[in-house]
Structure formats: structure tokens, C-alpha cells
LOROTI-377920 format. One line per field, with one value per residue (C-alpha): residue number from 0; x, y, z. Coordinates in steps of 0.1 Angstrom, whole numbers. Last residue first. Example, Ala and Ser with C-alpha at 12.3 -4.5 7.8 and 13.67 -1.06 7.14 Angstrom:
REM residues 2
nr	1 / 0
u	137 / 123
v	-11 / -45
w	71 / 78
//
This chain:
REM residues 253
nr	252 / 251 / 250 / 249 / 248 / 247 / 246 / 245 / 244 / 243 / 242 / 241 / 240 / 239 / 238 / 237 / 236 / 235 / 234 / 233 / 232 / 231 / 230 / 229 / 228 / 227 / 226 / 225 / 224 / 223 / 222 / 221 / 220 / 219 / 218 / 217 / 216 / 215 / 214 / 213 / 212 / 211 / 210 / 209 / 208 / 207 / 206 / 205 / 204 / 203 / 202 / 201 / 200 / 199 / 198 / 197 / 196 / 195 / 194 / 193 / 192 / 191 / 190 / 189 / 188 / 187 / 186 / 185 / 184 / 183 / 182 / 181 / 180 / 179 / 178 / 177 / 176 / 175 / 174 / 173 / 172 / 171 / 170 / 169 / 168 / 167 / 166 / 165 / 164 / 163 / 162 / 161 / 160 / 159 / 158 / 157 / 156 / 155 / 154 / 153 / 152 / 151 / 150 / 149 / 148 / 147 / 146 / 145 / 144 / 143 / 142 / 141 / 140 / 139 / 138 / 137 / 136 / 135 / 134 / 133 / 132 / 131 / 130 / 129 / 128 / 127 / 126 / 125 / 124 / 123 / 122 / 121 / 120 / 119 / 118 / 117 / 116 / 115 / 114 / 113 / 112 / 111 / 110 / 109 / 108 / 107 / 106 / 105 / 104 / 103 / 102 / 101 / 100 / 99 / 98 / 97 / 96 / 95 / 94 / 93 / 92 / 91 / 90 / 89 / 88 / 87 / 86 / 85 / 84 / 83 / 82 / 81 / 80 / 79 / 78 / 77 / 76 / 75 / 74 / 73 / 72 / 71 / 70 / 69 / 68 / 67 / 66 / 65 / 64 / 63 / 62 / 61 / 60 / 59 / 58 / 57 / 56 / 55 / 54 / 53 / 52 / 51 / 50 / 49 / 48 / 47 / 46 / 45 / 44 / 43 / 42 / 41 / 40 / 39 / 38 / 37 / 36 / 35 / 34 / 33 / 32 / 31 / 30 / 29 / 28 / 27 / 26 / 25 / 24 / 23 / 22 / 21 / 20 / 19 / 18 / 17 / 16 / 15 / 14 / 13 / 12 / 11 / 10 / 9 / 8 / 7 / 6 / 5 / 4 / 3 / 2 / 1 / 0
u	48 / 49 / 46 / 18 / 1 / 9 / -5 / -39 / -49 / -77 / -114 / -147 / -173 / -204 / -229 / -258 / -292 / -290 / -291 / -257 / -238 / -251 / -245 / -210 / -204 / -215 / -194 / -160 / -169 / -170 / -134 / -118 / -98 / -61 / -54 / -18 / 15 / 24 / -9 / -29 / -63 / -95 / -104 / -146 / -155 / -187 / -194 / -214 / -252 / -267 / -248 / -260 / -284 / -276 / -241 / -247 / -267 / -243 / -213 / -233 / -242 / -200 / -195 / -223 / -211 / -177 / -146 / -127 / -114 / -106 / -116 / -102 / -137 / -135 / -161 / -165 / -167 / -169 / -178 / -204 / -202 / -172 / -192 / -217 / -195 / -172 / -200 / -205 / -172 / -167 / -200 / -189 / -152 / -143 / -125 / -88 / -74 / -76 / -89 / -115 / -118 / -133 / -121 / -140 / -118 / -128 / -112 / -120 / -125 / -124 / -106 / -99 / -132 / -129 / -99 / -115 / -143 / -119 / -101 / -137 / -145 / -114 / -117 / -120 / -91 / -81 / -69 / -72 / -73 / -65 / -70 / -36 / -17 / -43 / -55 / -16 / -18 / -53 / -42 / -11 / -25 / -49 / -31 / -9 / -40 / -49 / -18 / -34 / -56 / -32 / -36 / -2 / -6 / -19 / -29 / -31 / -29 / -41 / -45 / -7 / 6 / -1 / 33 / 63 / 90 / 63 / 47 / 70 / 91 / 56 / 49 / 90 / 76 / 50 / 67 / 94 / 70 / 55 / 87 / 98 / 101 / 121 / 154 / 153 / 161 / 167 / 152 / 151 / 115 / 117 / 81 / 86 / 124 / 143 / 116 / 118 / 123 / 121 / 145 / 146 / 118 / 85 / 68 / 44 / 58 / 31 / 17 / -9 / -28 / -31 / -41 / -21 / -46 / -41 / -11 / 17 / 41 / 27 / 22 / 27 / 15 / 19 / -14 / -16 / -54 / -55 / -81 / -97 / -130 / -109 / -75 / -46 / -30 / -6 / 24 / 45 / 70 / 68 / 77 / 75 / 65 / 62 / 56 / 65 / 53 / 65 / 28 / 28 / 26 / 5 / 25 / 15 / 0
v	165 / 141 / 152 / 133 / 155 / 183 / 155 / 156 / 194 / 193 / 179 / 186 / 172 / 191 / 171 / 200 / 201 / 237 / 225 / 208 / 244 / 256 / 218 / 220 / 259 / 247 / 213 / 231 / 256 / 231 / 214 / 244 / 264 / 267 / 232 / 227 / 225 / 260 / 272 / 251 / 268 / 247 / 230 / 229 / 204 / 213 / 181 / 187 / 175 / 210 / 221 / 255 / 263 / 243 / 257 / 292 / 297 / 273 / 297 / 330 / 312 / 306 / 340 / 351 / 334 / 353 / 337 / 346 / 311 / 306 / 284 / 276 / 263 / 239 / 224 / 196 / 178 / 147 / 155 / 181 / 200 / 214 / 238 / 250 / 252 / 276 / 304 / 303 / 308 / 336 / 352 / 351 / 362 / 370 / 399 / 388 / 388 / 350 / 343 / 368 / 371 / 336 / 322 / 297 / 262 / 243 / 201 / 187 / 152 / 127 / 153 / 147 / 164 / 192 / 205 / 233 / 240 / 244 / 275 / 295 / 290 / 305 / 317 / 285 / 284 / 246 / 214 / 193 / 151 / 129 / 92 / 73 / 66 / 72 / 106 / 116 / 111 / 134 / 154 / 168 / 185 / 206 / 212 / 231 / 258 / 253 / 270 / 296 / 266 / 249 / 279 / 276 / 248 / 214 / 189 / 162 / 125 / 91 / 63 / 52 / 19 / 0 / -4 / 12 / 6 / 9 / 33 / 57 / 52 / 59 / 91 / 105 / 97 / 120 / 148 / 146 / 146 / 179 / 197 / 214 / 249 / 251 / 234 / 201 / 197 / 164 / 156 / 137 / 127 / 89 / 91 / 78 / 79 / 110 / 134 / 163 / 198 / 229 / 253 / 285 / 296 / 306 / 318 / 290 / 287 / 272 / 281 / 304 / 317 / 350 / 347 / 362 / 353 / 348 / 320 / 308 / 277 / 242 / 214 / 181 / 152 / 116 / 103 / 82 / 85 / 97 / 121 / 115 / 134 / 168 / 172 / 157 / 133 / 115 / 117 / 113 / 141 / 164 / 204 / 240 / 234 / 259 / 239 / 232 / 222 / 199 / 181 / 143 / 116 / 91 / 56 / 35 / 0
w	329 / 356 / 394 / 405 / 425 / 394 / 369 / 384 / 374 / 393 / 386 / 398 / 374 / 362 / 337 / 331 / 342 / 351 / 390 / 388 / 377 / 418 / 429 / 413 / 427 / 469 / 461 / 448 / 479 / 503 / 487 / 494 / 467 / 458 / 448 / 457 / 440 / 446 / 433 / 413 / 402 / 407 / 376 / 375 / 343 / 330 / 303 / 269 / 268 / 271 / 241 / 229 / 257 / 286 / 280 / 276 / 303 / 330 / 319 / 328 / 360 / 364 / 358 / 383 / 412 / 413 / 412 / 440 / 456 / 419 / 387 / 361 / 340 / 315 / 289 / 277 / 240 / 221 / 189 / 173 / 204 / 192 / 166 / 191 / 217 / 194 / 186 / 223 / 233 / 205 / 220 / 256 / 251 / 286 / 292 / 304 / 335 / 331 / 369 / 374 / 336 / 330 / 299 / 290 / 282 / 254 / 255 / 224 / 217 / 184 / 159 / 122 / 109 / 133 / 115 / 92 / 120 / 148 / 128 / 121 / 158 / 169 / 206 / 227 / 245 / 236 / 238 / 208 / 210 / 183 / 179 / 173 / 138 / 107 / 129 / 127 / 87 / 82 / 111 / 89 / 63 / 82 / 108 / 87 / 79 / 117 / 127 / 151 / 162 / 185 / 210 / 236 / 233 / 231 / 201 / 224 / 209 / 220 / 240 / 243 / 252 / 226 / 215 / 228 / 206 / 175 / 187 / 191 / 160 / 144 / 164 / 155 / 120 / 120 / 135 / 111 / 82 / 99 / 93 / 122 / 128 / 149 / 154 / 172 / 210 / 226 / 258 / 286 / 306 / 295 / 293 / 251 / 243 / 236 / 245 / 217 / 233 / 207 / 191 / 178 / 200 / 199 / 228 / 247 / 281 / 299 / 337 / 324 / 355 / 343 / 311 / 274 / 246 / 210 / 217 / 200 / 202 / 195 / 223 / 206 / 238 / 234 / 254 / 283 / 300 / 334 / 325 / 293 / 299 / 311 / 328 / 340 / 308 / 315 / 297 / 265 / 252 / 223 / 228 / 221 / 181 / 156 / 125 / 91 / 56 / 24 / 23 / 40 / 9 / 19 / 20 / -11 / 0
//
């Protein structure tokens, strides 16, 4: 069978390594993560470096946590390949991939060609803001689960995009979705009633997931008031779940 031929293109990547995944529907799932550089948005709470850089971090064997650095950008039939070496000295061990950032969807055009191939290898995953509906609807065809965060402005220090949030729901509700919420000891009721509006009426089926903040290693808000904001999101009808970011108690990557 002729191998598909992967187009001539690059991307900005910050890093490839294999880990748990510690947040949203496939939490504790394995998953060979390809975080990209560049992001739209500049939050608070953002604990990734996602600036482009001349070079990026390429784990040298699968978990192994050492890395080799490539020069940026890299070609996408590099990328590829590094997945099938992967899997093939580590089989069956992974669940999937996370497109993570950074915002993946500022180089949807390359995405474009190279989901087609990576979807052939593993199931594919996107983590995102939730700010380029136009960009998720040219690669949803090659995704299985999208992770959507909202951007709640007491914690992001950003003003929350309601519309673009809602524009995007309605697009990644068309495959397995949720949506997160970072939350704070400080975030106000009303944001998260805002959230619960929009949800139960654009994708009332779609997962709330509450992700208290992480602050030096620990969750940075009581478990009551976890419970008092899941039964407040509860009584919309919707699916809320309380979970932290569970690979910083387990101190992988």
C-alpha cells in the first residue's frame, strides 16, 4: 500500500513528550502530547511557556523525561515519524494525541495537512481556548475530543469572550466535548451562572468540568466551595465534574 505523501510544511512546536493526561473526559489517559508555540490570549494563570523559539524539546524515548532539541520549525514529516518510532517501541501503550498549546488553532491551515496522517496513527485530541471557531471548524473532521476552556476574567485577567465561546460550543459540540472552567477562591457566582446559560443552551449534553487553580503544588480552593459551585452548575441540568490538574500530585509532565 502507497505511503500518503505528508505536504512539504512546518511547524512551531515547544515540545513532544509522552504523559498522563490531568485534565478533562480522558483524565489519566496516556497520550503523546505536541504542544505548539503561540497564543491569541495572554491569562493569568498560564503556567506554559508558549513563545517561539529557535529550538524545541523532543523526548528522547517515550516518558523517559530527557530531551533532545530540534530546530524550529519542524517539518511535519518529522513529527509523523517520531509518532511511528514511538509506537512501534512502545506499543499499545498510548490512548491518544493532544494537540496542546499555547492555542493549536493559530496554525490550523498546517493542521490541516497533517491530522489526516496523525488521525491514521492514534486518535486525536485538541486542547483549547475556545476563541477560533472558524479554525476548529477546518480541523474538526480529524478530531475525536475537544477540550474548550472559558475564559473567566476573574482568573484569566482577560475579558471573557462570551459570544466567540458560544460560537465555538456549538461547533465542538459536534464530537466529544466539555467544557473547562479555572476556577478561583474569587470567582464570582455570576460568571460561572453565565457559563451554565450558555451551555444548557448551545450544548446541554457537553461536560462542565470545574479546575480549581494550582498554586504551589496545591489546589487553591476548598473542597465546600468546589461542592456549593458544582451543585449551583448541577441544578442547570448539566454534567459538572470537579477535577484538578492531576498530573501536578503526580509530578509528571
Amino acid at each position: 500500500m502507497p505511503v500518503p505523501v505528508i505536504p512539504v510544511a512546518k511547524l512551531p512546536l515547544i515540545e513532544i513528550f509522552s504523559s498522563l493526561q490531568g485534565e478533562g473526559l480522558l483524565v489519566g489517559q496516556r497520550q503523546i502530547f505536541l504542544r505548539l508555540a503561540g497564543c491569541n490570549l495572554n491569562c493569568d494563570y498560564c503556567d506554559t511557556s508558549f513563545q517561539p523559539l529557535a529550538q524545541c524539546k523532543i523526548e528522547r524515548t517515550p516518558g523517559c523525561e530527557t530531551f533532545d532539541l530540534w530546530n524550529n520549525p519542524v517539518a511535519m514529516s518529522r513529527v509523523v515519524d517520531l509518532m511511528r518510532h514511538w509506537l512501534t517501541v512502545l506499543p499499545k501503550a498510548h490512548h491518544s494525541v493532544s494537540l496542546t498549546g499555547g492555542e493549536p488553532l493559530l496554525h490550523a491551515k498546517m493542521l490541516t495537512s497533517l491530522l489526516p496522517e496523525l488521525s491514521r496513527l492514534l486518535p486525536l485530541q485538541l486542547e483549547t481556548n475556545g476563541t477560533l471557531p472558524e479554525a476548529l471548524s477546518a480541523v474538526l473532521p480529524w478530531l475525536r475530543w475537544v477540550i474548550m476552556d472559558f475564559k473567566l476574567e476573574s482568573q484569566s485577567g482577560i475579558v471573557t469572550p462570551w459570544q466567540d465561546h458560544r460560537r465555538f460550543l456549538e461547533i465542538a459540540a459536534q464530537v466529544n466535548c466539555c467544557v473547562k472552567l479555572v476556577v478561583g477562591e474569587d470567582t464570582p457566582n455570576t460568571e460561572l451562572e453565565r457559563v451554565g446559560e450558555i451551555v444548557v443552551s448551545t450544548a446541554s449534553h457537553v461536560p462542565v468540568i470545574l479546575q480549581p487553580r494550582t498554586i504551589a503544588g496545591n489546589c487553591s480552593v476548598p473542597g465546600i466551595k468546589l461542592l456549593e459551585w458544582q451543585g449551583m452548575l448541577s441544578a442547570y441540568g448539566l454534567d459538572v465534574r470537579i477535577i484538578p490538574q492531576t498530573h501536578c500530585y503526580l509530578a509528571v509532565l
